[in-house]
C-alpha positions as CSV (number, residue, x, y, z in Angstrom):
1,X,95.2,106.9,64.9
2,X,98.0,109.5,63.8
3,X,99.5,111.2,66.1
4,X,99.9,115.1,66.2
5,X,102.4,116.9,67.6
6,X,102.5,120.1,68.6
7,X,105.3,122.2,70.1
8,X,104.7,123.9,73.5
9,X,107.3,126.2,75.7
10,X,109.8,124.6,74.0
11,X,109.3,120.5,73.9
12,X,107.1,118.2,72.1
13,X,103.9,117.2,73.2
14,X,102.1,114.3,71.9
15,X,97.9,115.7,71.7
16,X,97.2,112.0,71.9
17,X,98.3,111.3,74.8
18,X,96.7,114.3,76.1
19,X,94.1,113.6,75.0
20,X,93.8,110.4,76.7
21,X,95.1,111.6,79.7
22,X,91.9,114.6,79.9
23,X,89.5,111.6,79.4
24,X,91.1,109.7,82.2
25,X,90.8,112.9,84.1
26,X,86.9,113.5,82.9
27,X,86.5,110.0,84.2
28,X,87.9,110.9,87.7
29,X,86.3,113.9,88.0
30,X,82.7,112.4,87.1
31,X,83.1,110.1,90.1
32,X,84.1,112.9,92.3
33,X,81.2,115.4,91.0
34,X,79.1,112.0,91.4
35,X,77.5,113.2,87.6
36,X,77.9,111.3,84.1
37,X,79.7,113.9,82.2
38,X,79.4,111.0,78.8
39,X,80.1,107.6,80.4
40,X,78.9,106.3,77.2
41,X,81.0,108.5,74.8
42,X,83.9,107.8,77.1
43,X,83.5,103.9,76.7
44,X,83.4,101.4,73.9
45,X,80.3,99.9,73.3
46,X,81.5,96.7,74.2
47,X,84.7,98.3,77.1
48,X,85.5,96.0,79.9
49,X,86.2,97.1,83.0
50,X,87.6,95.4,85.8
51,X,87.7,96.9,89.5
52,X,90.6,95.5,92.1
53,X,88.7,92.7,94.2
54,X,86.7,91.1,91.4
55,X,83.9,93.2,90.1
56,X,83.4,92.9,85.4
57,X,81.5,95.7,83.9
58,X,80.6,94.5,80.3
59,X,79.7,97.1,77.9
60,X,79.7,101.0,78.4
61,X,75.8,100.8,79.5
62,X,76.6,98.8,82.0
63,X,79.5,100.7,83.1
64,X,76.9,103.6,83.4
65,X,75.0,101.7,85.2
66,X,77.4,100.8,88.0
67,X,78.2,104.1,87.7
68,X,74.8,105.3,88.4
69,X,74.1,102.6,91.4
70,X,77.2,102.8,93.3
71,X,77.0,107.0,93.5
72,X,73.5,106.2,95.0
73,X,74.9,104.7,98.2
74,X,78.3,105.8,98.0
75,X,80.8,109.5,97.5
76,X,84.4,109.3,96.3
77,X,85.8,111.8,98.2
78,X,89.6,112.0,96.7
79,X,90.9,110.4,93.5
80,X,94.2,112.2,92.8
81,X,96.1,111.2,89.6
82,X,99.9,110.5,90.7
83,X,101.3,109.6,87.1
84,X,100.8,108.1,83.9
85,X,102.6,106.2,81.3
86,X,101.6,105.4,77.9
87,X,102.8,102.8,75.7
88,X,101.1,102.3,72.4
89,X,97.9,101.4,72.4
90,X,98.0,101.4,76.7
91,X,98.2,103.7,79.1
92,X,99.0,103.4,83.2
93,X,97.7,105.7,85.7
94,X,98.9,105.8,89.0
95,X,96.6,107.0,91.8
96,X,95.1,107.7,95.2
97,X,91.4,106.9,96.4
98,X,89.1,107.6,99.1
99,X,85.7,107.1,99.4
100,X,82.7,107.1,102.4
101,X,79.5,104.8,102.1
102,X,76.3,105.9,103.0
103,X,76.8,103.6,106.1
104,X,79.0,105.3,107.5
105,X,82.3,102.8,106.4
106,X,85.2,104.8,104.9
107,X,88.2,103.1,102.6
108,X,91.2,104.5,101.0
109,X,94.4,102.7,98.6
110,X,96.5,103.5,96.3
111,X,95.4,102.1,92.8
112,X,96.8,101.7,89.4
113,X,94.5,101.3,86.5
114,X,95.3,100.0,83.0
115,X,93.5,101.2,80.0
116,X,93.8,99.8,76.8
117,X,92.6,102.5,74.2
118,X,90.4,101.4,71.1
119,X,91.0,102.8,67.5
120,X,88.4,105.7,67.4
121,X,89.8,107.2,71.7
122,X,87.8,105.6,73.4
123,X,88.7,103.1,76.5
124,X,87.9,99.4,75.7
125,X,89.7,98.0,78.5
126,X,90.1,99.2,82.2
127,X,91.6,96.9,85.1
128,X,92.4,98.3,88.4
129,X,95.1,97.5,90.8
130,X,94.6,98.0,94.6
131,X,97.5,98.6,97.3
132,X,96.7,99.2,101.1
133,X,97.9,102.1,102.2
134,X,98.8,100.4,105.7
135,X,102.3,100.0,105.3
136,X,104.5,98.1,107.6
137,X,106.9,96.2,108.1
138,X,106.6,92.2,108.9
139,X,109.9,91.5,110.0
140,X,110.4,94.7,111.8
141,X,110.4,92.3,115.5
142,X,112.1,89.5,114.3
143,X,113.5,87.0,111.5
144,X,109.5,85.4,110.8
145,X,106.6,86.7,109.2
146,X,103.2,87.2,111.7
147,X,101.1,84.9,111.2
148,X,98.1,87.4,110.6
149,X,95.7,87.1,107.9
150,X,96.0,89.7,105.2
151,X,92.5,91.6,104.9
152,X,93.1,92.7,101.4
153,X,94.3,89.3,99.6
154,X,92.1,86.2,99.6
155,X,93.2,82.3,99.1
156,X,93.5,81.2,95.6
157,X,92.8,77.4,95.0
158,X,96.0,76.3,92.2
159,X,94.0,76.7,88.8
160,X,91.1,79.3,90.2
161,X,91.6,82.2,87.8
162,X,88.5,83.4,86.3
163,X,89.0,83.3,82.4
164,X,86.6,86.5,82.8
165,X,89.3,88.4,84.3
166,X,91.9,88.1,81.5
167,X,92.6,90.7,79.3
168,X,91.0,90.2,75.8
């Protein structure tokens, strides 16, 4: 892909990588507007997307279709873009989410996703990082850690990483 740049008030702006950062936004803003605005022209064919605690979406149709299921019993109620950061073929994105379930249950985090971009714009990769938003501070009464079970992490046996997971 060649890169265009254009000048604007005075300073360089590369229409590539705002490009990519209006499709990231698109993305966003289809989740918050719960409607598929192009899932499918948004995604390679073959995209893989990896959420924070586990969950691979193979494949752009089935991106659309978690898409599809999880707006059926769920509403994203913020997802504000903090930042991004591109770097060749990648780009970062640093943000805030909330949602509420149809059940009533509520969650919020900060996130980071990674996007890997393919040649012809579209994403082929997407793996999100969670980060509680309960901060604190474990030493804060005394030289030792609690010993309190951390709700978002889970045990890891030595060797248990999902092959699945890595990034192709």
């Amino acid at each position: 892909m060649r890169l265009l740049l254009v000048r604007s008030k005075g300073a360089l702006v590369d229409k590539a990588l705002k490009d990519r950062e209006a499709k990231i936004r698109a993305w966003f803003s289809m989740w918050l507007d719960k409607t598929d605005g192009g899932i499918e022209a948004l995604f390679s064919s073959d995209a893989v997307y990896v959420e924070s605690w586990g969950p691979v979406y193979r494949g752009a149709r089935s991106v659309k279709h978690w898409f599809e299921e999880w707006n059926s019993r769920g509403t994203v109620r913020r997802w504000e873009i903090e930042q991004f950061f591109h770097k060749g073929d990648q780009t970062v994105v640093e943000w805030y989410f909330e949602d509420e379930m149809a059940d009533g249950r509520a969650e919020s985090f900060d996130g980071v996703s990674l996007v890997r971009w393919s040649p012809d714009g579209k994403i082929a990769f997407l793996k999100e990082f969670g980060c509680s938003t309960i901060r604190y501070d474990p030493y804060e009464c005394g030289g030792s850690a609690p010993g309190e079970q951390v709700p978002w992490l889970n045990p890891v046996e030595s060797g248990d990483r999902v092959a699945a997971l890595e990034t192709p």
